[in-house]
N, C-alpha and C positions, 0 to 999 in steps of 0.2 A: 258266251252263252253255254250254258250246262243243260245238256241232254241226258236224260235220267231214263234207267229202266226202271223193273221193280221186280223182287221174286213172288212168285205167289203156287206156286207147285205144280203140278201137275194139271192136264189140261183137263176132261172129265173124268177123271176118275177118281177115289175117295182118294186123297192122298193123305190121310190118316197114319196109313202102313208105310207111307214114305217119308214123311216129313218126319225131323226128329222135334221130339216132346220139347217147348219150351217152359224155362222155369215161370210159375204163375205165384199170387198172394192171394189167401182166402180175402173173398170181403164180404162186408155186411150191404143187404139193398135197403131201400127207401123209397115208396111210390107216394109223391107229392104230388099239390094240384097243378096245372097249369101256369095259374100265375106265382104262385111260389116257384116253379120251376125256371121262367126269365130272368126274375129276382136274381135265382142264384146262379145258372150259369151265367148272366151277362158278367163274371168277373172269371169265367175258366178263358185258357191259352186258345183253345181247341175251338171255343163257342164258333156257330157256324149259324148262317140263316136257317137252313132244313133243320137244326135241333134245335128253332124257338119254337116254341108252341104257337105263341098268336098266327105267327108263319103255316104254320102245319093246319094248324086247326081250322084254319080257311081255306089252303090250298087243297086238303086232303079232310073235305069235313067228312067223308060217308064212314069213315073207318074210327077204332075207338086207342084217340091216345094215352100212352102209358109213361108220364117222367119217373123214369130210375135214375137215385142217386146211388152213389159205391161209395163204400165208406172203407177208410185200413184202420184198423183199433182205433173208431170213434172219428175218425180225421177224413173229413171229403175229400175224394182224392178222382172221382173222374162223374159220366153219366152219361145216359141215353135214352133218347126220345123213343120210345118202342110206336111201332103203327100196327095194332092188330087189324087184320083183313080180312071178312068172312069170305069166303069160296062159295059161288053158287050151290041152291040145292040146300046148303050148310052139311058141305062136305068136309068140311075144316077149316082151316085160319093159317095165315100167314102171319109172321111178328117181322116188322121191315125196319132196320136201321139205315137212315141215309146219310150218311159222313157221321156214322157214330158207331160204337163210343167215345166218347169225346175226353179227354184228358184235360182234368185243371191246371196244372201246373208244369209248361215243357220241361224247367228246370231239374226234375226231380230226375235222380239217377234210376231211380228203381221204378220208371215208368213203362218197360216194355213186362214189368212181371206185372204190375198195374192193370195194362193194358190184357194181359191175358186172361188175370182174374175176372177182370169185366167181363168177357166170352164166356169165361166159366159157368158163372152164376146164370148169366143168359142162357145160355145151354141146360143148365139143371132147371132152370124154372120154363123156358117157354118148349122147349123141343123134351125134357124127362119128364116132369109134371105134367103140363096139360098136351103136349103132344100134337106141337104145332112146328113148321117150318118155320127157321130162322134164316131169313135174308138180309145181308149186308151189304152197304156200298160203302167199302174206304172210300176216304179222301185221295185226292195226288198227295205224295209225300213227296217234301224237298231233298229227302238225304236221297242217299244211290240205293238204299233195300227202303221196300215198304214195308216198314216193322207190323202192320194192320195185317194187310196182307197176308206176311208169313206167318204170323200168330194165324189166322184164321185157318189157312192149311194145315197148320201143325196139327190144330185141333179138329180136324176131321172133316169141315166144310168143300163143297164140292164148287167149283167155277160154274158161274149162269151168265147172265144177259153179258154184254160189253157194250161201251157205245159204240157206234158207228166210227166216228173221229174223239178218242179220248182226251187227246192232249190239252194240257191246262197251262196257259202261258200268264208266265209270276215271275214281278216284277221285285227285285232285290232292294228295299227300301232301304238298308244299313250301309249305302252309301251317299259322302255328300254330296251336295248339286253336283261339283265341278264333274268329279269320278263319273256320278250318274248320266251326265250330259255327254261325258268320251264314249261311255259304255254302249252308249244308242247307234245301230246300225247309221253309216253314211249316209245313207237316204231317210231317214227318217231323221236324224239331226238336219239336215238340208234341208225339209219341208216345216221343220218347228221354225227355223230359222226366218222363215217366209211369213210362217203365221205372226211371229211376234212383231213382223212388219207391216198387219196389213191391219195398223188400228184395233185390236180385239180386247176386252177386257173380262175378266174375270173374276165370277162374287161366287160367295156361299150365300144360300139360301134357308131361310128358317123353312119350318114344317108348311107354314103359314099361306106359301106359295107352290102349295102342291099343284095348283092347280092352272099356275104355268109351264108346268113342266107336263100335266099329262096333256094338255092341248098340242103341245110341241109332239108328244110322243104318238096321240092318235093321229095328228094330223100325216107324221111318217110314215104309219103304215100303211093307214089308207093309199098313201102315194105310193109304196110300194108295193103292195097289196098282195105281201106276204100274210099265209096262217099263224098267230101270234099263239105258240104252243108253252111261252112262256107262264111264270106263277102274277105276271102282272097285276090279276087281282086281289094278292095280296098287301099290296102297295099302302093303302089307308090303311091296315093293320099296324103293319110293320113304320109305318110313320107315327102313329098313333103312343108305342113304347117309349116308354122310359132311355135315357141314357145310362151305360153307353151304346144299346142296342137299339136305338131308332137310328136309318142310317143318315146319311147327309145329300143336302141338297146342292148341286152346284150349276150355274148357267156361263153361259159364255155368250157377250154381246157387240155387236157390232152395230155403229152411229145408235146408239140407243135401243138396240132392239134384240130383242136373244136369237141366238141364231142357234146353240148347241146347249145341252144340256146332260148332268148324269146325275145318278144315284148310285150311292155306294157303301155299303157295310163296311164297318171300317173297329169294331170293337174285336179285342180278341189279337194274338198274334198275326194272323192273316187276312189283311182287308179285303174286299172282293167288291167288283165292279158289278153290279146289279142288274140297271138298265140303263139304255143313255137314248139319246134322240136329240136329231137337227134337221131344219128346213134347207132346201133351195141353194141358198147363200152360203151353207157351211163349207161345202166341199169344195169350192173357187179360194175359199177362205183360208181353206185349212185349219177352220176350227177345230176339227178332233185332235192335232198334235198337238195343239194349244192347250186344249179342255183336258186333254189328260198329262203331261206335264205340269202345268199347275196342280192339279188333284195328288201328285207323285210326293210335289214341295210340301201341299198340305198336311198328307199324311205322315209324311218324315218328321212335321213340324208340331204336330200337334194329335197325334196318336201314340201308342205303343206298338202298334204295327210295323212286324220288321219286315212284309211282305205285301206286297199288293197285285190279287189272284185278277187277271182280268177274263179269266173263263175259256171256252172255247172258240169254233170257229164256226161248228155243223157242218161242218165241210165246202166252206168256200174262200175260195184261194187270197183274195186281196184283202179279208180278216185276217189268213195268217201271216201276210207279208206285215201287215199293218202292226198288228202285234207282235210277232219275231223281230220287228224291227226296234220296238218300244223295248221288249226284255232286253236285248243286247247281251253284250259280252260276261254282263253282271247278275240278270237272272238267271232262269232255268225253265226249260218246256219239258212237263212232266205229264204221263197219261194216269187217268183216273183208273185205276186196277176193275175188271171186272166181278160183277155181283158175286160176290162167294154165299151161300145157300148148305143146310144143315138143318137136318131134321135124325132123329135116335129112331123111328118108327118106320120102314120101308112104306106104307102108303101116305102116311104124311108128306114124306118127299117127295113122292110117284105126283099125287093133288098139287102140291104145291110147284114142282115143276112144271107139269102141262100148264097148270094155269099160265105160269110166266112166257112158256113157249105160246100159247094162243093170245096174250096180250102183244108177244114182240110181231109175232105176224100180224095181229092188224097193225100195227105203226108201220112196217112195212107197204102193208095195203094204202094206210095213209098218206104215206109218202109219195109212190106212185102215182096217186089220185093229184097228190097236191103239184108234180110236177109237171102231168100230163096239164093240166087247167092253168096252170102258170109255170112255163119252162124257167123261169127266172127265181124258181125256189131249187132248183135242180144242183145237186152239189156239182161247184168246179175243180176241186181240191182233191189230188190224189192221194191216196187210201193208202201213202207211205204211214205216216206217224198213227199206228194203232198201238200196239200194247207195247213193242220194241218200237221207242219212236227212234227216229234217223233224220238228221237233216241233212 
């Protein structure tokens, strides 16, 4: 298993004056609608759940979205879902990309100049022109630099929020079963082992039965009666789209009856596990190593996806055993690089900062609350793997 840093500069301070200038390509923008905008990124490398709009548009309806395309001499070459945010009072505006800009095509050699230009133009239109804060959240990146990242430093951006627990554990799909199955920690090959002996079987599911899958899923948390701070209401949305961006449904059952199930975005070079949910019976079962192991075959077998992200942990210990187990010797556990933030106007950044600083304190406050009233959402997982993860 491949442990990954990532450079991204300097800690708060503008590291404009530190970072050296990387080379960029001018490009041309293009703001389309919404749904033209699924159209066409559902065929980029990069496409991600947070840069669909049906996605965006429901999880984040207050705010107003903006699909940019980048074009290099006429030729689409990357885009980004922009979120403008009014600031109380209408003090100003935030323009927020979440795992974007997003690059169409990984193949291309002249993707990191790509990639700059896309900031470029960002920068000249929402922080020079109208004179708003530009906040970015890279993706994890699978190489050893986070090319996002360092572009975003080069170009003057300042480091903000970080998650708590960043680490994004991704699973190496460009291997076959046999490899895939050595690569799996000892014990977590040990427990698949069990599962595929305890009678379990395993379907894909059309759209059609969404609506065994969300019974499975309310019924979970009620039982564990966790705060469900995920985008789950975007679920009918994102089911709703066109292929290849509606994600998949799959169940795992046992004597007839589903005992596990998941959802999973699977278009694009990097699949990502969405949400999943199982009753009672799973865990004696060991349907999870089952439910996801099949899922691994699927998408080896009938995607372009050469990775499969399965998220985080929030910071509790037997998701990451669970998942460090699954990555194996073949993936790689990488950390989501912290918000990098950019604004040309010193009060712009001033608004724009505090705002971020009094939203992260309430989730803070949130947390607190949600621990104290249930000790059992309380992280178990120590606060090794943040920005330098280590295992």
């Amino acid at each position: 298993m491949a442990v990954i840093d990532y450079i991204a500069g300097a800690t708060n301070a503008n590291v404009h004056q530190s970072a050296p200038a990387l080379p960029s390509v001018s490009l041309t923008t293009r703001v389309v609608s919404g749904a033209e905008w699924d159209q066409t990124v559902a065929g980029f490398d990069e496409v991600c759940q947070e840069q669909i709009y049906a996605f965006a548009a429901t999880h984040w309806p207050t705010v107003e979205h903006e699909p940019v395309l980048f074009l290099l001499d006429g030729e689409l070459v990357g885009g980004a879902l922009m979120m403008v945010q009014s600031l109380p009072l209408g003090l100003g505006h935030i323009a927020v990309s979440k795992w974007g800009p997003m690059l169409k095509d990984l193949t291309r050699r002249d993707n990191d100049a790509i990639y700059a230009g896309m900031v470029d133009a960002l920068m000249a239109d929402y922080a020079d022109r109208r004179g708003q804060m530009i906040s970015v959240l890279p993706a994890a990146s699978i190489e050893p630099v986070n090319v996002a990242s360092r572009t975003l430093a080069a170009q003057g951006f300042k480091r903000g929020s970080e998650l708590l627990y960043p680490s994004r554990y991704i699973v190496n799909l460009q291997l076959d079963g046999a490899a895939q199955r050595r690569s799996l920690d000892q014990k977590w090959r040990y427990h698949l082992g069990k599962s595929e002996k305890a009678g379990l079987s395993f379907e894909r599911a059309e759209p059609e039965r969404l609506g065994e899958f969300e019974a499975l899923y309310t019924a979970m948390t009620d039982r564990k009666q966790f705060s469900d701070y995920s985008a789950y209401e975007t679920v009918e949305a994102l089911m709703a789209l066109d292929e290849p961006l509606r994600p998949e449904l799959f169940f795992v059952r046992h004597d007839n009856a589903v005992v596990a199930g998941a959802m999973i975005f699977k278009a694009g070079d990097r699949a990502v596990y969405l949400y999943g949910a199982t009753n009672d019976l799973a865990l004696p079962l060991r349907a999870g190593y089952f439910l996801h192991w099949q899922i691994i075959a699927w998408l080896r077998e009938n995607t372009r996806a050469r990775w499969y992200d399965l998220g985080g942990t929030d910071g509790f210990q037997g998701l990451h055993q669970f998942k460090k187990g699954m990555v194996g010797s073949g993936g790689v556990i990488v950390p989501v690089p912290p918000v990098a933030n950019y604004a040309s106007r010193p009060m712009a950044y001033a608004l724009g900062a505090g705002a971020f600083a009094a939203r992260d304190g309430l989730n803070k406050l949130r947390r607190l609350y949600d621990g104290w009233r249930n000790p059992k959402t309380l992280p178990t997982q120590a606060r090794t793997m943040t920005n330098q993860v280590a295992e």
